[in-house]
C-alpha positions in Angstrom: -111.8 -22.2 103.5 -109.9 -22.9 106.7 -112.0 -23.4 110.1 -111.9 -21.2 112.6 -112.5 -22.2 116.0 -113.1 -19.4 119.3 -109.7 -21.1 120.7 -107.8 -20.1 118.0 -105.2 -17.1 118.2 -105.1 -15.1 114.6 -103.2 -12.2 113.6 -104.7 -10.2 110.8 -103.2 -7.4 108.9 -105.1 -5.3 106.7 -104.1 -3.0 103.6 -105.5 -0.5 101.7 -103.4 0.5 98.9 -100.4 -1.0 100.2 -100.8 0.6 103.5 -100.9 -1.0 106.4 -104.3 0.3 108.1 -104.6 -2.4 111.3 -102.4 -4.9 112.5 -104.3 -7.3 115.0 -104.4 -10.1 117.4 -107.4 -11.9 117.7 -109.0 -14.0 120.0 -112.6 -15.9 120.7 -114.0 -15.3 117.1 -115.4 -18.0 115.3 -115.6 -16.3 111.8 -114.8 -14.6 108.7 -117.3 -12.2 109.3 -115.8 -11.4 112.9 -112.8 -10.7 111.2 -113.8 -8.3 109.2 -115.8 -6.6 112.0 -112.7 -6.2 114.1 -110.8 -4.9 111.4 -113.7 -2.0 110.6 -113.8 -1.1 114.3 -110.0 -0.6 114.4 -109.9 1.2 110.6 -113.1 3.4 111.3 -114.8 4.3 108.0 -111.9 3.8 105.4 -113.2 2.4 102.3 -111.6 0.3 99.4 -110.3 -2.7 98.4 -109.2 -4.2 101.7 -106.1 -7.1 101.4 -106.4 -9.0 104.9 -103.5 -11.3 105.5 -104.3 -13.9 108.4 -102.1 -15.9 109.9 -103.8 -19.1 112.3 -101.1 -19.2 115.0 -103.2 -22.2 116.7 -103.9 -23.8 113.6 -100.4 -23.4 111.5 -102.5 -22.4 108.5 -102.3 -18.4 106.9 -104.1 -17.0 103.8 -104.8 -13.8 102.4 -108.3 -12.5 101.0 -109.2 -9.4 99.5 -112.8 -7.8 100.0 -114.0 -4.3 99.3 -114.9 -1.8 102.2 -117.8 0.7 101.1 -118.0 3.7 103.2 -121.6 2.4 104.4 -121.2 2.4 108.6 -121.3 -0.9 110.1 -124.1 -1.0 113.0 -123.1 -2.3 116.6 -125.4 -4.8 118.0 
């Protein structure tokens, strides 16, 4: 997988079923997992398989993974 670094400016889109659900622009994360965690704030408690298409501005590199959303809430630290 490509690094991530807090510097780095990332736009993620996710889908559910085709549908775009949260288009974003991300700054001062460091992971995968922070990712994801922006995403669920912005989609709420939609669940499914999620497509998340990331694009590393800083970096030049984009991929796309897929990962599946139950409707469990995530807890805020």
């Amino acid at each position: 997988m490509e690094k991530i670094s807090i510097n780095d400016i990332i736009f993620a889109t996710a889908k559910i079923q085709g549908r775009v659900t949260a288009s974003l622009r991300l700054s001062g994360i460091m992971s995968m997992a922070d990712i994801i965690r922006e995403i669920k704030k912005e989609i709420g408690s939609a669940s499914g398989l999620l497509t998340i298409s990331l694009r590393n501005m800083t970096q030049g590199w984009s991929r796309q993974k897929s990962v599946y959303l139950s409707a469990i809430p995530i807890r805020s630290n």
